[in-house]
Each structure stands twice: as C-alpha cells, then as structure tokens.
SETORTOR-185463 format. One record per residue (C-alpha): residue number from 1; residue in three letters; x, y negated, z negated. Coordinates in nm, 2 decimals, decimal comma. Layout:
i|aa|x|y|z
NUM|ALA|X|Y|Z
...
END
This chain:
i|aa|x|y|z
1|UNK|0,00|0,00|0,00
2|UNK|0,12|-0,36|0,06
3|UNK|0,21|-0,65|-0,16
4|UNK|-0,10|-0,81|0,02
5|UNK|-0,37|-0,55|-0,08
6|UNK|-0,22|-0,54|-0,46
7|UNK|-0,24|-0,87|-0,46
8|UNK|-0,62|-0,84|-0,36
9|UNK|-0,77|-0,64|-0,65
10|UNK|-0,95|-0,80|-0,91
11|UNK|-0,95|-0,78|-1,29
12|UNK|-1,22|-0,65|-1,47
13|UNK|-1,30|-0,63|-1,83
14|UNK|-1,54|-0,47|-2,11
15|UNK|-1,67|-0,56|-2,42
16|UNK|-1,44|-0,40|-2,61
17|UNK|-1,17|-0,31|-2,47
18|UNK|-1,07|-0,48|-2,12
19|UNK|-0,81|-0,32|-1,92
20|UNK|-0,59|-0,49|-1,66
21|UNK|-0,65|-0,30|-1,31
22|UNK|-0,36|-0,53|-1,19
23|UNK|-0,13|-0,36|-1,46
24|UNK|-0,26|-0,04|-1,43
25|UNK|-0,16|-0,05|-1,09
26|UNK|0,14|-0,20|-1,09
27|UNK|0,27|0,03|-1,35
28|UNK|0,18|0,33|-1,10
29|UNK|0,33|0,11|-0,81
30|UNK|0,66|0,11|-1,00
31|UNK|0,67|0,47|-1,15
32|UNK|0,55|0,61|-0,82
33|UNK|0,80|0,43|-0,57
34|UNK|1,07|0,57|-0,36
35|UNK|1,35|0,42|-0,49
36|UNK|1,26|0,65|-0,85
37|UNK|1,31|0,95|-0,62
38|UNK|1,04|1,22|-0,74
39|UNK|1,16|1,11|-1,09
40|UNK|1,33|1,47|-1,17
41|UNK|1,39|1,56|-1,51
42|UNK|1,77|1,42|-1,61
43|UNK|1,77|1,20|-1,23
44|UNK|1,88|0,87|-1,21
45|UNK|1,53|0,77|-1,08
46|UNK|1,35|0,91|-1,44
47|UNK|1,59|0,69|-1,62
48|UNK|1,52|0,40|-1,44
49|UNK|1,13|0,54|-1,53
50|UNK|1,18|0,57|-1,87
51|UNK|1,37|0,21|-1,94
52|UNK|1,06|0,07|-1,74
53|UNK|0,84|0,25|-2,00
54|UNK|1,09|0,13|-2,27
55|UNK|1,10|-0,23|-2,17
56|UNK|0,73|-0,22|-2,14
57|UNK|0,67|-0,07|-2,55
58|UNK|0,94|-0,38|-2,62
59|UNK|0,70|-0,65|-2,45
60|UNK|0,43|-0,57|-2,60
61|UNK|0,63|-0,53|-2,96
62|UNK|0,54|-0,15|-2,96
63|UNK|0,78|-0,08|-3,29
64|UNK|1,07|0,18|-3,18
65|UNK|1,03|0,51|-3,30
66|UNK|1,27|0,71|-3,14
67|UNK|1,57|0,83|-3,26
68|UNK|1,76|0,59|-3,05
69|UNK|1,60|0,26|-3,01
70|UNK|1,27|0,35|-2,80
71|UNK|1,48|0,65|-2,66
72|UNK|1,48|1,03|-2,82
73|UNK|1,72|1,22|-2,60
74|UNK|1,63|1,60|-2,51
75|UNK|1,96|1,79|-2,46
76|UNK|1,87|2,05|-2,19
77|UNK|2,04|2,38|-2,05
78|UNK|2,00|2,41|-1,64
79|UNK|2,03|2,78|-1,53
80|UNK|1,99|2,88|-1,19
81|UNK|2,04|3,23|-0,98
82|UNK|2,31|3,31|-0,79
83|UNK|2,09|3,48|-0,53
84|UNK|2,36|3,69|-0,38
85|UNK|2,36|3,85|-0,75
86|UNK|2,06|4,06|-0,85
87|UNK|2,09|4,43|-0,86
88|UNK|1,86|4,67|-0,98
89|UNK|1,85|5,08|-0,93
90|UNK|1,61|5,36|-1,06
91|UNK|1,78|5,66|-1,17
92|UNK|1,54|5,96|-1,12
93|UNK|1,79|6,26|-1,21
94|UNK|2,00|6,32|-0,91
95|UNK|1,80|6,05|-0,72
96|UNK|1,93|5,65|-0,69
97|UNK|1,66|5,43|-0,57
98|UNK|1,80|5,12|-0,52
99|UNK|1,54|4,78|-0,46
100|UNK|1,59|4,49|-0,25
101|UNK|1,61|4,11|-0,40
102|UNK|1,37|3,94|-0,34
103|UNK|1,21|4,20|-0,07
104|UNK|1,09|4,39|-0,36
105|UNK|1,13|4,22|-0,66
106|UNK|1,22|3,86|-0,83
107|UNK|1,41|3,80|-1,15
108|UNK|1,50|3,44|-1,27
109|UNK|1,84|3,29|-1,34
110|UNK|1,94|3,35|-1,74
111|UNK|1,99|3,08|-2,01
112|UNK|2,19|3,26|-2,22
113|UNK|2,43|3,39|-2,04
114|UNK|2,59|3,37|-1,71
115|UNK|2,65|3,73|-1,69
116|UNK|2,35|3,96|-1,72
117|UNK|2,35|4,34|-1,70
118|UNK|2,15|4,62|-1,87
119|UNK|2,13|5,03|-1,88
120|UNK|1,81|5,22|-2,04
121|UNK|1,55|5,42|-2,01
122|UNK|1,22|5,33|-2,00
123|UNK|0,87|5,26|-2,17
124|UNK|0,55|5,13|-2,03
125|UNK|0,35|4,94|-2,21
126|UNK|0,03|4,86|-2,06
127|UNK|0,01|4,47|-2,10
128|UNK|0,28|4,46|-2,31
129|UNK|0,06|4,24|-2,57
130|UNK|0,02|4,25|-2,99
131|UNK|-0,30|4,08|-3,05
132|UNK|-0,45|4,19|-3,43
133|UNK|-0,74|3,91|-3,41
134|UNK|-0,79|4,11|-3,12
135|UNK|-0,75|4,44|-3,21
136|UNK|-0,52|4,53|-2,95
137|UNK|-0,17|4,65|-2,98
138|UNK|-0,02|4,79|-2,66
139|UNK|0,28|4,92|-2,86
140|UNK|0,09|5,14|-3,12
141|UNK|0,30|5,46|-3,15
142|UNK|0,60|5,39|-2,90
143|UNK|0,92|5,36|-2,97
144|UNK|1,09|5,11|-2,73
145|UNK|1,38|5,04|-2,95
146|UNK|1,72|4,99|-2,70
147|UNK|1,48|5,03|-2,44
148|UNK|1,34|4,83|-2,10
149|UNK|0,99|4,81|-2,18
150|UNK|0,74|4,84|-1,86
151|UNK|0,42|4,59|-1,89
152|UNK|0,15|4,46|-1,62
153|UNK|0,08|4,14|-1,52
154|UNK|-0,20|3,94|-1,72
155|UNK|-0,45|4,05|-1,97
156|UNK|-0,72|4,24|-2,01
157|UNK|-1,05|4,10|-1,86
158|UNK|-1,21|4,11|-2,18
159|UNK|-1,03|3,88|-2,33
160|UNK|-1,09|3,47|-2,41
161|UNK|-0,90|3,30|-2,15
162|UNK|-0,76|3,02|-2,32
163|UNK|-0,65|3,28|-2,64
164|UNK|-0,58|3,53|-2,39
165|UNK|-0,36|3,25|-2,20
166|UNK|-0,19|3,21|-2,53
167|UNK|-0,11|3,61|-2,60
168|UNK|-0,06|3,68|-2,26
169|UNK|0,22|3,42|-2,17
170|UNK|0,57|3,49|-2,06
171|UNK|0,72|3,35|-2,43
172|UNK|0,47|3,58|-2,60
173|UNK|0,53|3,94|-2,41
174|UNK|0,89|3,85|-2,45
175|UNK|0,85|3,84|-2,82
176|UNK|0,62|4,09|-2,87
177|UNK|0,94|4,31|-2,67
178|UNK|1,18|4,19|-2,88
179|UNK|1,07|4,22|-3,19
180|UNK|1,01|4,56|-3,14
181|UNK|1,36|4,61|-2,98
182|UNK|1,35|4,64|-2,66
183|UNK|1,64|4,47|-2,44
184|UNK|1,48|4,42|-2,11
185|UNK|1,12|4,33|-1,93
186|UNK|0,99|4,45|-1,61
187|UNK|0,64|4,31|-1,51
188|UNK|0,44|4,49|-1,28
189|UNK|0,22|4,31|-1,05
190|UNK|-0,16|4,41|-1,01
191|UNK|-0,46|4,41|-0,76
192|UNK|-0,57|4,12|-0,97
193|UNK|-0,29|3,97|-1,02
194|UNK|-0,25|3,93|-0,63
195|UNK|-0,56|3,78|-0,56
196|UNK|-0,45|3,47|-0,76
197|UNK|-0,12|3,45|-0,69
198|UNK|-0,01|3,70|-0,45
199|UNK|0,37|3,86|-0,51
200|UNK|0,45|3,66|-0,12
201|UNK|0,38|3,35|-0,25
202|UNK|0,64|3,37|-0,57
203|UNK|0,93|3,40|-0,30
204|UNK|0,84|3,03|-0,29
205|UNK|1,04|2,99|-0,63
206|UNK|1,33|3,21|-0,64
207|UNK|1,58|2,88|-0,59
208|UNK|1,40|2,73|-0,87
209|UNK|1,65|2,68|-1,23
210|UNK|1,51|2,73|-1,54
211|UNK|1,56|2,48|-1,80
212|UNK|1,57|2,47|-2,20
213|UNK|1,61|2,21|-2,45
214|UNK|1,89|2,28|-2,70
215|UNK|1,87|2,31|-3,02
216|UNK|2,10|2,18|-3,28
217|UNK|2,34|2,48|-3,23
218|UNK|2,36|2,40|-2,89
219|UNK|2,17|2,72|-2,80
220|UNK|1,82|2,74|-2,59
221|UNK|1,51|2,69|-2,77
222|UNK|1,20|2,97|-2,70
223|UNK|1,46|3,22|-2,60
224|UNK|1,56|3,60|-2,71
225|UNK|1,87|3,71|-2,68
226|UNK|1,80|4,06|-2,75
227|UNK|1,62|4,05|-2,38
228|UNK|1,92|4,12|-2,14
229|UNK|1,80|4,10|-1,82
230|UNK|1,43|4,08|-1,69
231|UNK|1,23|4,17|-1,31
232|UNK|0,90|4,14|-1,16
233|UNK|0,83|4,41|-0,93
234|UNK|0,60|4,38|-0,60
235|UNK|0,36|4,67|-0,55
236|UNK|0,52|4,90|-0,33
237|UNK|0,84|4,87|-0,58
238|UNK|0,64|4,96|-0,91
239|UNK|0,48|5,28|-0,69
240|UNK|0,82|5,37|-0,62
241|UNK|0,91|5,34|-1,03
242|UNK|0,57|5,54|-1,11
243|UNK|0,58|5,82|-0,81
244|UNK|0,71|6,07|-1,13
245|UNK|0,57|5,94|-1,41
246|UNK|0,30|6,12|-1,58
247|UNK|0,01|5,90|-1,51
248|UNK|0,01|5,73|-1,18
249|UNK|0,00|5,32|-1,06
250|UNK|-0,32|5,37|-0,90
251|UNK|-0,54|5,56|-1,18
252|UNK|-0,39|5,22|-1,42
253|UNK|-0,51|4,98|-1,20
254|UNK|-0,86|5,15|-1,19
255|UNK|-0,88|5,13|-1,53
256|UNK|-0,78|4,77|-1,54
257|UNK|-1,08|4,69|-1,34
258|UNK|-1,29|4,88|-1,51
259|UNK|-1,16|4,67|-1,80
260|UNK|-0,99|5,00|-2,04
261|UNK|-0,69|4,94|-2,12
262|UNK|-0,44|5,23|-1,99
263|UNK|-0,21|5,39|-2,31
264|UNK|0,14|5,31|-2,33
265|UNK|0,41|5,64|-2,22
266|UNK|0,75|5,67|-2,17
267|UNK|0,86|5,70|-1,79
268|UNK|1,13|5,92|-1,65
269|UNK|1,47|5,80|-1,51
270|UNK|1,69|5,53|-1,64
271|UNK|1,73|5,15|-1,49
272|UNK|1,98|4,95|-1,40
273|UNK|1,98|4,60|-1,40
274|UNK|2,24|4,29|-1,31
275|UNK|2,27|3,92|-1,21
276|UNK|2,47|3,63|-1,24
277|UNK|2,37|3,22|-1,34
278|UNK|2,53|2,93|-1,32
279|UNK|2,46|2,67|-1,60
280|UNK|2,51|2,33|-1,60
281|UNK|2,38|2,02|-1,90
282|UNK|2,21|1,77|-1,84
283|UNK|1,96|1,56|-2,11
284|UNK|1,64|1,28|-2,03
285|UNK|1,46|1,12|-2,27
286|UNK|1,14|1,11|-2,47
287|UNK|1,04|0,71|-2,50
288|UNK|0,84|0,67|-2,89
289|UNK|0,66|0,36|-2,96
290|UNK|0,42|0,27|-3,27
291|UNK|0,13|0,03|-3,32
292|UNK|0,16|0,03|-3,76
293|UNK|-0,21|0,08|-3,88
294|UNK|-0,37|-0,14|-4,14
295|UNK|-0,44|0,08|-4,41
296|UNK|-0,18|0,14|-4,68
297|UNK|-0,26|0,48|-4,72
298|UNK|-0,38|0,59|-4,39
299|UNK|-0,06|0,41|-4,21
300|UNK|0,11|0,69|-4,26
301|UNK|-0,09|0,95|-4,03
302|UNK|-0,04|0,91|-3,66
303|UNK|-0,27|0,93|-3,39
304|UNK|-0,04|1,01|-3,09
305|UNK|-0,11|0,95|-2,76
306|UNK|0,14|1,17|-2,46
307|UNK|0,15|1,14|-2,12
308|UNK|0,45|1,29|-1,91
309|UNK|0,68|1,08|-1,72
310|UNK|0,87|1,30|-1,51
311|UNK|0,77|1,49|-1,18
312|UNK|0,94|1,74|-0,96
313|UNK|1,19|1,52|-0,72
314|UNK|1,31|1,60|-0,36
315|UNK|1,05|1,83|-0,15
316|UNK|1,29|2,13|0,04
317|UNK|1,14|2,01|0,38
318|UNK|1,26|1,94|0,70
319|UNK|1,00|1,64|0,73
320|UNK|1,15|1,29|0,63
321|UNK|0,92|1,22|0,36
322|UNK|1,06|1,42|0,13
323|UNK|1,01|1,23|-0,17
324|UNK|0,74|1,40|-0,42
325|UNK|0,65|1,09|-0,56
326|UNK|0,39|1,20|-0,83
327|UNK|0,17|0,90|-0,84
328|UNK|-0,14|1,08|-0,95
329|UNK|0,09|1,32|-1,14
330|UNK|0,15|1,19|-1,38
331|UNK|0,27|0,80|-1,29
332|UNK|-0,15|0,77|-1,28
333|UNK|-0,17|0,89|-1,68
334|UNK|0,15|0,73|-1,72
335|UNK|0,01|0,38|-1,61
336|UNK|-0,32|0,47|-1,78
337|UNK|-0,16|0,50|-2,11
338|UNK|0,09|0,16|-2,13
339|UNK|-0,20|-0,02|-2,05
340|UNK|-0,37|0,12|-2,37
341|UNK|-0,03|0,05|-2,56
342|UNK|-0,11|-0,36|-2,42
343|UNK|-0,44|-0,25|-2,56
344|UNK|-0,38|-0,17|-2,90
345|UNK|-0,10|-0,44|-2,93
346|UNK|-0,39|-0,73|-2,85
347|UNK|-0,64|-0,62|-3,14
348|UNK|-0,66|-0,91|-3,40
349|UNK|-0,79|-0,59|-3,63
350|UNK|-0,54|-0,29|-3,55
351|UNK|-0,68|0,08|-3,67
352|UNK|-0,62|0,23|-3,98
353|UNK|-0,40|0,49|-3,86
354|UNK|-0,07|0,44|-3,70
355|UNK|-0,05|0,53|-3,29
356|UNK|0,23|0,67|-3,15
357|UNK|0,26|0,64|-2,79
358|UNK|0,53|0,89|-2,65
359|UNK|0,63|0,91|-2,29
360|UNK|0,78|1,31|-2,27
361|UNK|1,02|1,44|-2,00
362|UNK|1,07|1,81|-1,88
363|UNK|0,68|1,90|-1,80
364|UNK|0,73|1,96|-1,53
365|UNK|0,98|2,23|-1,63
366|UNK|0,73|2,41|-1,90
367|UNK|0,63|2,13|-2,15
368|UNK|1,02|2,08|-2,30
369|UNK|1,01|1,71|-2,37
370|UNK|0,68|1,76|-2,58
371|UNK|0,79|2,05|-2,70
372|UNK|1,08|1,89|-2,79
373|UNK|0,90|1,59|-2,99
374|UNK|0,69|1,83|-3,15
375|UNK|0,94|2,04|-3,29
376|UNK|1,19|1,77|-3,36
377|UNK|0,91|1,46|-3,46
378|UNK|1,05|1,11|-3,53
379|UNK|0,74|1,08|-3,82
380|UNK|0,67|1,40|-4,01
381|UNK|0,54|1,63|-3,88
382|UNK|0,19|1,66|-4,12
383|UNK|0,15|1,31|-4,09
384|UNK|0,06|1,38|-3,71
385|UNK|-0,34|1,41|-3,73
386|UNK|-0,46|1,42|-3,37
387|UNK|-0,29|1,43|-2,99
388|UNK|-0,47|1,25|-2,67
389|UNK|-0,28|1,40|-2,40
390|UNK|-0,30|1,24|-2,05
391|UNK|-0,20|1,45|-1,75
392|UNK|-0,30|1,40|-1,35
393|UNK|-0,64|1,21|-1,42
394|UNK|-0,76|1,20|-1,05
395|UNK|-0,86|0,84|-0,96
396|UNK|-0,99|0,85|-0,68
397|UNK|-1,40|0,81|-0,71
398|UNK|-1,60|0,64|-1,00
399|UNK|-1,67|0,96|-1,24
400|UNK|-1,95|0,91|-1,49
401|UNK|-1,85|1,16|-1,71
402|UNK|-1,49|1,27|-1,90
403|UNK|-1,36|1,62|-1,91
404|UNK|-1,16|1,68|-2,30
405|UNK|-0,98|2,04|-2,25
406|UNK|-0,95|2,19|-2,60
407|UNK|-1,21|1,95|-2,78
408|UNK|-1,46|2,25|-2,87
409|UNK|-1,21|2,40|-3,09
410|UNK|-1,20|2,13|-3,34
411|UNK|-1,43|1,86|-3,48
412|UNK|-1,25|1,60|-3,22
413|UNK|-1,53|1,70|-2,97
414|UNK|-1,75|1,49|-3,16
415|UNK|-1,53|1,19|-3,25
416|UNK|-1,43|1,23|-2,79
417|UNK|-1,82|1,20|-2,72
418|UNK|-1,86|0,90|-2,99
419|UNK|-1,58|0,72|-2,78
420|UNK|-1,67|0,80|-2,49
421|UNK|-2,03|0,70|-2,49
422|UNK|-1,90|0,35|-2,68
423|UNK|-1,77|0,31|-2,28
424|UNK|-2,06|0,42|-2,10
425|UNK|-1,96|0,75|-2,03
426|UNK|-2,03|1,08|-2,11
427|UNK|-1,84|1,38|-2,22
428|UNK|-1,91|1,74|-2,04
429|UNK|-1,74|2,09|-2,08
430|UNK|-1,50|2,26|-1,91
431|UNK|-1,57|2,35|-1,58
432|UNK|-1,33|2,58|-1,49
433|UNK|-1,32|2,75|-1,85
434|UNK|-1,12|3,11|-1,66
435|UNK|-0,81|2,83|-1,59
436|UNK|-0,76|2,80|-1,96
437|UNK|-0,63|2,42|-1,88
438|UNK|-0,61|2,38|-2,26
439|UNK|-0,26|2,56|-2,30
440|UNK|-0,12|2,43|-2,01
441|UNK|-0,06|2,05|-2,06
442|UNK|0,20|1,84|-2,29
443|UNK|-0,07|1,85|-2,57
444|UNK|-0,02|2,20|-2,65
445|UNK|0,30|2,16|-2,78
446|UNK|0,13|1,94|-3,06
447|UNK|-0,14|2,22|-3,10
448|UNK|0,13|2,54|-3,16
449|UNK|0,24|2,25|-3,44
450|UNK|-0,10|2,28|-3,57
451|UNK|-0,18|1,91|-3,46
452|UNK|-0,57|1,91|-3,30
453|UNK|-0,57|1,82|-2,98
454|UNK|-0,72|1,72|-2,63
455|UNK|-0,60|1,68|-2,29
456|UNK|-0,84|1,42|-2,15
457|UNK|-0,93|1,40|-1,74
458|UNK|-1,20|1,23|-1,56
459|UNK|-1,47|1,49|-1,51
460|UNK|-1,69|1,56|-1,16
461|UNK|-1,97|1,35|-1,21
462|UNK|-2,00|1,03|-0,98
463|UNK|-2,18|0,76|-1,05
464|UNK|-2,19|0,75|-0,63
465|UNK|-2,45|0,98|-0,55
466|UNK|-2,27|1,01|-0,19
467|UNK|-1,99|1,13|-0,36
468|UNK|-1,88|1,47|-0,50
469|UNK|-1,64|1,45|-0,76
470|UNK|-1,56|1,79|-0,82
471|UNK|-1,52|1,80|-0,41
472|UNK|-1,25|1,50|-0,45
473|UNK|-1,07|1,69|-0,75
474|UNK|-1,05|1,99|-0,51
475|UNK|-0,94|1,76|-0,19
476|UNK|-0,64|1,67|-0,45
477|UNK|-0,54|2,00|-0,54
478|UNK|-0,57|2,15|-0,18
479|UNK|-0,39|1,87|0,00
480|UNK|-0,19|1,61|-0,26
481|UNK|-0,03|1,83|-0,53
482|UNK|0,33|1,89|-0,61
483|UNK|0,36|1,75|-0,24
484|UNK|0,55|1,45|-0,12
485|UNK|0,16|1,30|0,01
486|UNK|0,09|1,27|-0,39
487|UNK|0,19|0,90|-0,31
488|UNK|0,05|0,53|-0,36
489|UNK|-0,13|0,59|-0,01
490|UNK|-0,40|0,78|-0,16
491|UNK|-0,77|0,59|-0,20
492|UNK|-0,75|0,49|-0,56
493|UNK|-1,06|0,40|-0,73
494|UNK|-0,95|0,10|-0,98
495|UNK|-1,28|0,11|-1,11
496|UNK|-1,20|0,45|-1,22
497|UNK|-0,84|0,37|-1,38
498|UNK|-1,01|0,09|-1,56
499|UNK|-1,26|0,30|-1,68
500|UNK|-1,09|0,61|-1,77
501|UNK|-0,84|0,33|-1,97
502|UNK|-1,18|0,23|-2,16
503|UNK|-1,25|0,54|-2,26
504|UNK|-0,87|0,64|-2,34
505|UNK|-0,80|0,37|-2,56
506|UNK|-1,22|0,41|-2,75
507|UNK|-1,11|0,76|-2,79
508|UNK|-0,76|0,67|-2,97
509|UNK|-0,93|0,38|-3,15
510|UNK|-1,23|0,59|-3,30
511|UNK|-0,96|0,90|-3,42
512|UNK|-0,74|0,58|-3,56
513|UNK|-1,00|0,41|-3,79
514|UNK|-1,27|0,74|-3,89
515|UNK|-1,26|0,81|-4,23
516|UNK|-1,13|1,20|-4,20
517|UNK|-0,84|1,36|-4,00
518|UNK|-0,96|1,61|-3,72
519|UNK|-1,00|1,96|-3,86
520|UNK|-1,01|2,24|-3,66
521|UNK|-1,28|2,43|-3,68
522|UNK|-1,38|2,67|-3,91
523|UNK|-1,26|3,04|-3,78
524|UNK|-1,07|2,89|-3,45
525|UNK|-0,82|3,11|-3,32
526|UNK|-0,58|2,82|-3,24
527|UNK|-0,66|2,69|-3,59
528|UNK|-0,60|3,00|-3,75
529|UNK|-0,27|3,10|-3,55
530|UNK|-0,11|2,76|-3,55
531|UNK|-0,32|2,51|-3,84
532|UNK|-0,19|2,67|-4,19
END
C-alpha cells in the first residue's frame, strides 16, 4: 500500500476506549516491511522489530520489566540435519533391511548432540501415551527399559481434543518413553494420520532446524537425553518393520478406526539407528513492559497481555518475492496490542491490577520465547493471574463476534463476554473445536504454568450480510499463510483492527479491575494438570 492511501484512512473512536487505526496500521506497516526480512527468530530484521516494540513501551512510559531494560534475551540452540547422514537398518535374524532417507522415513536434526547413534530391540506401544485421568496406559506390562519403543501417530479418537492434544504431543510421548527407559522413538504413521497430513507433505520440512532455549546450564530446555535417536516411518516402511511381528499393521489400524486401542508387544529384530547435526547459538529477545495498577494490594498480580513478534523469514522459492513478511501473522496482533499498551498508558484511572505487555520471540519455532517468559518470569510467577494471547487475528472483514480459545475451561469465559459486549460485540465458541487451537498459541506456555488463559481472534460473524467470515478466515489459510503474499497488500478492514483493539484492551481492562483472579474451573483437566 502507498504512503497516499495510509495517509487516507481516518480515525475512529469509542466511548471507552478509542483506538488509533492510523497507529494500528502504521505499527503493521513497519513490523511487516521488507526491509525487517520475514523477521526470523535471532535475524537482524526481528531486532530491528523488537527495538521498534521497545522504543514504542518507552513512548508511552510503559515501565521496563525485562531483565535488561525492555529487553529479556532468550539464549537459543539451532540444530539442523546433515541430510547426507541418517541411517537406519532392521535386523530380522540373518536379514538387513536397510530404509531410505527421506524415501521412507524422516528424522529431525538432534539438540543434544551432534553425533546420534543407537542399537536395540524393540517394543510397540500402541500410542505410546500414559494418560491416568484417562484411564489409558499404553505401557501397562511392557518392559521397554534400554529399548526403542514403537508408537503410532495421534490419539485415540475417543479422546478430548484439546486434552488429547496435550497427551498426545511430541514432548509428551517423548516423556512418557523416557521415563520408562527407553532410548529411542519411532512413530508410525496411520490411515488417519495421512488424511491430515499425508507422510509426502512432511518432506516439505526435512531442511528445517530445530531450535531450543537454553537453560541456565547451557543445556536445551523440554529435552531427554535418554532418547538417542528418533524416526518417523511412512507406510510401506512400518509394513516392512511389522511383516514378522506377531500382530500385523493392518489388523492395528482396523482397530484404530474402530476406535480399540491395539495392546502393546514386543517386535522381532533389532534397529539400528544414526545421524549427524550441526549446531550453532544464536539468542532474540522477549520485550516486557508494565502499566503499575492502582491498588496497593492488587498491584502486585499481573494481567499479561502476549503477542509474538517474530515470523518465519526467507520463502525457499525461485520467485523474487521471497520475503514471508507475516503481516497478519502476527505484525497484525502485534500492532493490535501496542495500541492497547497507548491504551492503557492514557487512562486518567489505571486498573487495579498491573498489565504486563510482552512481545515473545521463537513462535514460530514451538512457542520458546513464551515458554521462555513463563518459565523464567520477570514478576513472580503466582502473581501472574490471567494471559490474553493475540496471535494471526484476520482483519480483513467487520466480524460481529470474538472467538476466546480456552475461555470454557476457566471462569474467564464470563469476564471475555462482559468485555466483549461493553464493545458491542459478542463472544461465540470454538468452531473448529477437533483443531484443539487452545494448545497451540504463545498463551499455553502461561497455562502449563497454571496461569488461565485465552488466545483471543475475531470470530466468523459479519456484520456484512454479503460477507462470510468464516469464508474469509478460510481464503487466508488456503492462499496467505506462512507465504510471502501474507503482506501489507491484503484488504485490511480498519474497522476491524479498531474493533478487535476495543475489545482487546475491554477484555484486559475488566480482568485488571474485577474483584477476583480467574480460577479455573472446578474439575478442568488443564486446571488440574497444570493449576496446583
């Protein structure tokens, strides 16, 4: 868009709160902008993001709250494959069965060392997941001590899918392995599993590193180093590992879609895995800024506001945009939320709770820079009560209605709709409940700290009736994201970004001055697991 058109929008206001669309857009302008390069986690163009978001907390005398000025640095390990490397070989008695990387199967590079090899026998274990609230231990009665333990893809259908999300993750099947001793993973794809996201499309990401922040030892957080080596096999490889074990691949996958979940055995033969990473340092910050609340007692719980700042850099394309400049994702939640910083810095009556506004790197690269904060908080961590989380709001249409991901599992669902209708708008559920979108944002760092939380989009509603929002969330997705045409070309809606700023800033103000702290609710499994 050109200088002339910016210069053509017009400022609106509310009642209570009025937000700038002139700000709001030229914060996504900047953020969004060429010369910040796809604003990669640890690039020169997310610095130059981050000191904007820095020198933007200073003007409008946002207190620092980092742990360097308005900066908390994230010290991160970069891992990535040497793809010439990978070796893995069945050993069926007499019999070598050697597979093909990536032909028939991927592995990803190793943060904790640069040298990975393993030898064992094996054990499958169904899912591969411990889950007591459940009732459902896929390692009752094996032993899979010093052993590579075989688990599918997934979970079982039966399961909730935002708790299932949570059991079934990568992290989790890792540490359900380890803890029961096992030195290596090999996942199994499934027939469901490849109608999602068939094994083709993961060749996509085999140049991809892998990133960790670093703890104070200098080793890689959410890592086991009892896991040696790890592989995810295609179809046609795990029917070669099951053509002599007792129970065949294609009775398990008919009971998976029958929903039973197939007993764990040990298979014959031995494996063979090896591979070889390169690793390299590199850190990007977290930027922290505070709003002090009023009351002398209440000061001293923090509402906190996230939204990520970083995005995913150069596209591998031959075309000459190749710049992924993330302007809905996330320099549009980005933008969003400095405006409700100007916000909250303007009140002649500031809330009674303190707001933390923190800008998080690494996302893009599994949530680090939150995770990061969350683990290593510049306020203590109890006096955290609540987390507004700000991630890819699409505005491109005027929604009527808000979407808050994870607000039925506390009492913040009613506090989200009290703000939200103090702007006119209302709040509706989840729509796509089966994506389990509530463990897959910033905020759910904060909520495995026991922090409540939402993650807070415009919903599908249009207050056009010759509009279809859920049709223009779906034109995004399809055609815009993670791809260098998620630009400052697209048809924003200022009325939207004003809007969804309105309700941002109601929500952060009503969860600032009520008289109670959000509670989970009573018997929520996030609660339970994470709030005590």
């Amino acid at each position: 868009m050109t200088l002339k058109a910016f210069a053509q929008s017009e400022v609106t206001t509310s009642s209570q709160f009025s937000p700038d669309t002139n700000r709001i857009k030229s914060h996504l302008f900047f953020l969004a902008d060429d010369l910040l390069e796809g604003r990669d986690t640890g690039s020169r163009g997310h610095d130059i993001a981050t000191l904007y978001i820095a020198t933007e907390f200073a003007k409008y005398g946002l207190t620092p709250m980092g742990t360097e000025g308005y900066f908390q640095q994230v010290p991160f390990r970069k891992a990535s494959l040497i793809q010439d490397s990978p070796k893995l070989a069945f050993q069926f008695g007499d019999d070598t069965v050697t597979l093909d990387y990536p032909k028939d199967y991927i592995t990803s590079p190793d943060l904790l060392a640069t040298t990975s090899s393993l030898k064992g026998e094996m054990v499958f274990a169904g899912y591969g997941i411990v889950a007591d609230e459940l009732n459902h231990n896929d390692y009752k009665n094996l032993d899979v001590s010093g052993k590579v333990v075989v688990i599918l893809s997934g979970k079982p259908l039966s399961f909730p899918s935002e708790e299932g999300a949570h059991l079934a993750s990568g992290y989790q099947k890792n540490k359900y392995a380890a803890e029961r001793g096992a030195i290596g993973v090999i996942t199994l794809s499934t027939p469901i599993r490849e109608k999602v996201r068939p094994y083709q499309s993961l060749l996509n990401y085999i140049h991809t590193p892998r990133m960790a922040w670093l703890d104070s030892n200098g080793e890689p957080a959410n890592t086991f180093a009892q896991i040696k080596n790890s592989a995810y096999l295609s179809r046609p490889a795990a029917e070669t590992l099951f053509a002599h074990a007792p129970q065949s691949l294609e009775s398990i996958y008919h009971l998976l879609e029958e929903d039973k979940v197939p007993e764990g055995f040990d298979l014959p033969g031995t494996v063979e895995m090896s591979k070889q990473s390169l690793h390299s340092q590199i850190s990007s910050p977290n930027v922290v800024g505070m709003i002090e609340g009023t009351d002398p007692v209440l000061k001293n719980e923090y509402v906190v506001f996230s939204a990520h700042s970083d995005h995913i850099g150069f596209a591998k394309t031959v075309k000459k945009d190749n710049i992924n400049n993330g302007a809905m994702d996330n320099a549009s939640g980005t933008a969003v939320m400095l405006e409700t910083a100007r916000l909250f810095s303007g009140l002649a009556e500031k809330p009674k709770r303190s707001v933390l506004f923190v800008s998080v790197t690494g996302e893009e690269k599994g949530l680090l820079g939150a995770d990061y904060f969350a683990r290593n908080p510049t306020v203590p961590l109890k006096s955290m009560v609540a987390n507004v989380n700000l991630d890819m709001p699409i505005l491109t249409y005027p929604f009527a209605d808000v979407i808050a991901f994870g607000a039925s599992h506390s009492d913040m669902k009613a506090s989200v709709e009290k703000a939200a209708g103090n702007a006119g708008i209302t709040l509706s559920p989840d729509p796509w409940p089966q994506q389990a979108l509530f463990t897959r944002s910033d905020h759910y760092a904060f909520v495995k700290q026991g922090i409540p939380a939402v993650f807070m989009v415009p919903g599908l509603t249009s207050k056009d009736p010759n509009i279809d929002g859920g049709k223009a969330f779906g034109q995004f997705l399809a055609t815009h994201y993670h791809k260098p045409s998620d630009d400052t070309s697209q048809p924003f809606n200022w009325d939207a970004a004003k809007t969804f700023t309105e309700v941002n800033a109601e929500i952060g103000y009503t969860l600032a001055t009520q008289e109670k702290a959000p509670k989970w609710n009573e018997g929520d499994f996030f609660g339970n697991t994470f709030g005590q």
